[in-house]
C-alpha positions in Angstrom: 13.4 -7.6 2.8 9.8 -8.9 2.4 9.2 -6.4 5.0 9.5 -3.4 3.3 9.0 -5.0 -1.1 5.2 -3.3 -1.2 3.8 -0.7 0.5 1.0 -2.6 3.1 2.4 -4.0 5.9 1.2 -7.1 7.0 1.4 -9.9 9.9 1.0 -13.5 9.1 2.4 -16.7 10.4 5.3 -18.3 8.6 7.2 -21.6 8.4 11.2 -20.9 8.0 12.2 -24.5 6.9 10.8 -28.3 6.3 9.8 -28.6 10.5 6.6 -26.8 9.5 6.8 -25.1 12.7 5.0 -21.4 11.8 6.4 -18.1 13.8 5.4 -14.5 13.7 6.1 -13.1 10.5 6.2 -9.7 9.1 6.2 -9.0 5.7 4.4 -6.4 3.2 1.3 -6.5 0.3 1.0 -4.0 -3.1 -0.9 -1.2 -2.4 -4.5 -1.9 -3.9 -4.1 -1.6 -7.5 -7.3 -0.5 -9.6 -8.5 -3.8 -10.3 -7.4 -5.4 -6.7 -9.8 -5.8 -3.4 -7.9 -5.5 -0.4 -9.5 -7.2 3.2 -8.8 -8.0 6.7 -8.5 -11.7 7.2 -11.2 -13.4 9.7 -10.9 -16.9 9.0 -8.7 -19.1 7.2 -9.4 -22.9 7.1 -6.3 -25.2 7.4 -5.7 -27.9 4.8 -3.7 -30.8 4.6 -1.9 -29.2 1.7 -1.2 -26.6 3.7 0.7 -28.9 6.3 2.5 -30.7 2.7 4.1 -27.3 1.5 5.2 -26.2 4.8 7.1 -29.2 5.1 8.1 -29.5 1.6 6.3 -32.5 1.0 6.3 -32.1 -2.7 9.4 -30.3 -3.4 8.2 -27.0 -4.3 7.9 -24.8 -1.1 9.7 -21.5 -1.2 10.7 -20.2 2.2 9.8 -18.0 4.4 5.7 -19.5 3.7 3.0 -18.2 4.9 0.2 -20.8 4.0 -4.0 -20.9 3.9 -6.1 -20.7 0.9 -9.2 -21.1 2.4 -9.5 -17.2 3.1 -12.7 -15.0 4.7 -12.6 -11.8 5.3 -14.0 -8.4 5.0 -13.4 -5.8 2.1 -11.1 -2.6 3.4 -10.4 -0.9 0.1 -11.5 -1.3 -3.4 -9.5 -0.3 -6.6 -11.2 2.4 -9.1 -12.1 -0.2 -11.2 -13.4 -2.8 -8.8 -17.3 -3.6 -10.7 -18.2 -6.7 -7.5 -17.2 -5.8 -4.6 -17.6 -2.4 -1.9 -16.2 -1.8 1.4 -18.2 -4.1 4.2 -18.4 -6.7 1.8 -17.3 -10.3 2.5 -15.1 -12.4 0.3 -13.4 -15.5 0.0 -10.5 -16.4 -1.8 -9.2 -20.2 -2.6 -6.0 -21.2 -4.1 -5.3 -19.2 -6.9 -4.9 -15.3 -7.0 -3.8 -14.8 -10.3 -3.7 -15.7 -14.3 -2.4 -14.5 -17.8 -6.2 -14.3 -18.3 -5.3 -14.0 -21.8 -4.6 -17.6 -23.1 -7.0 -20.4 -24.7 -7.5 -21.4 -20.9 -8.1 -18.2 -19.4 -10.6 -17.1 -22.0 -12.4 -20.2 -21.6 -12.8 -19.8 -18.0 -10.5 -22.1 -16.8 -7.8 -20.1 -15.1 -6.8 -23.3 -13.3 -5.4 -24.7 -16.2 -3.3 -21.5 -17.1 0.0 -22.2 -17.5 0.9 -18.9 -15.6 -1.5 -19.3 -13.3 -0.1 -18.1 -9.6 -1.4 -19.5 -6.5 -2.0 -18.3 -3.5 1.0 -18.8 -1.6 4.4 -19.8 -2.9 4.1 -18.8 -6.3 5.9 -15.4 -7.8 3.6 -12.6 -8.9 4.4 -11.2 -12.3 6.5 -8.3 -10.6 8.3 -10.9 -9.1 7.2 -10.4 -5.7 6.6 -13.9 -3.3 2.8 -15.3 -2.9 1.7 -15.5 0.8 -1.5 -16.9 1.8 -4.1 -16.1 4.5 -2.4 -17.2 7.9 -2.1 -13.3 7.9 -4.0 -9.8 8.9 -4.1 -8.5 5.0 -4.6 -9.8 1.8 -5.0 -8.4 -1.7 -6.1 -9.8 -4.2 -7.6 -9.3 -8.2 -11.5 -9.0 -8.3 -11.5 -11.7 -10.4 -10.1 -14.5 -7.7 -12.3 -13.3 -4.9 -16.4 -14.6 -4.5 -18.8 -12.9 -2.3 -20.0 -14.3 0.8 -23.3 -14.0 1.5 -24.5 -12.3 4.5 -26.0 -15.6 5.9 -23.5 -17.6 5.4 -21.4 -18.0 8.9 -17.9 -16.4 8.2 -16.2 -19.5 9.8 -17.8 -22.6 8.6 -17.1 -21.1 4.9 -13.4 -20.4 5.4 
C-alpha cells in the first residue's frame, strides 16, 4: 500500500478518479537520503494544471493523485551531504523533483528537457515509487530541485 512503500508517513489530499474531488489521504515518503531535504509543507499554490491532471484532462493522471507544485515550506531534516540548505530554512519546490542529471540536458542545466526527468506528482521515481505533490504535510525532495526563500519574502504569496 502507498501507506506503508517508504518510511515517512505523510497526509495529503488525493483525487481517486476523473471527478477531481480530493479526500484525505495517507500515504508514505523515503526517509531523507544524503543528498534529499525533507520539510513541512506551509503553502501550496493551486494551478489550473493542477485541476487538468486530477481530472485527467490530458490522459496521463495516475491515481490515487495528490497534486500542487507550487510548494513552501520549512526544512525539518537535511541529508549528510546537503551543501544549501539547514534546518529553519525555507524552500520552494516547482514541478520537477528529479533528473538523470547525467545527460547532454542535464549537464547543460536544463533538467526540464531530460528525457527522465520526474515531476512532481504523477511521475515514478527511479525506485519505482509514485510522485505526490504538495497538497500534503511532508515532502522530500533532492537539494538540487528545491530554492531558498528568503526571509522577506511572505511564505504565501510565493507558494
Amino acid at each position: 500500500s502507498y501507506e506503508n512503500e517508504q518510511p515517512q508517513k505523510v497526509f495529503g489530499w488525493a483525487a481517486r478518479d476523473t471527478s477531481g474531488i480530493l479526500s484525505p489521504f495517507n500515504f508514505s515518503r523515503r526517509a531523507t537520503g544524503e543528498k534529499d531535504v525533507t520539510f513541512k509543507v506551509l503553502y501550496c499554490g493551486i494551478c489550473h494544471s493542477d485541476l487538468h491532471f486530477v481530472k485527467n484532462e490530458w490522459g496521463n493522471a495516475k491515481y490515487p493523485a495528490v497534486p500542487g507544485h507550487e510548494i513552501v515550506g520549512e526544512v525539518t531534516e537535511v541529508g549528510s551531504k546537503v551543501q544549501n540548505f539547514k534546518v529553519g530554512d525555507k524552500v520552494g519546490v516547482g514541478c520537477m523533483v528529479g533528473s538523470c542529471r547525467s545527460c547532454e540536458n542535464c549537464d547543460k542545466n536544463l533538467e526540464n528537457y531530460c528525457p527522465r526527468m520526474i515531476l512532481t506528482y504523477g511521475s515514478t521515481y527511479y525506485d519505482g515509487t509514485t510522485t505526490f505533490g504538495g497538497y500534503s504535510n511532508i515532502m522530500v525532495v533532492d537539494e538540487h530541485f528545491a530554492v531558498r526563500i528568503p526571509d522577506n519574502m511572505p511564505l504565501d504569496a510565493t507558494a
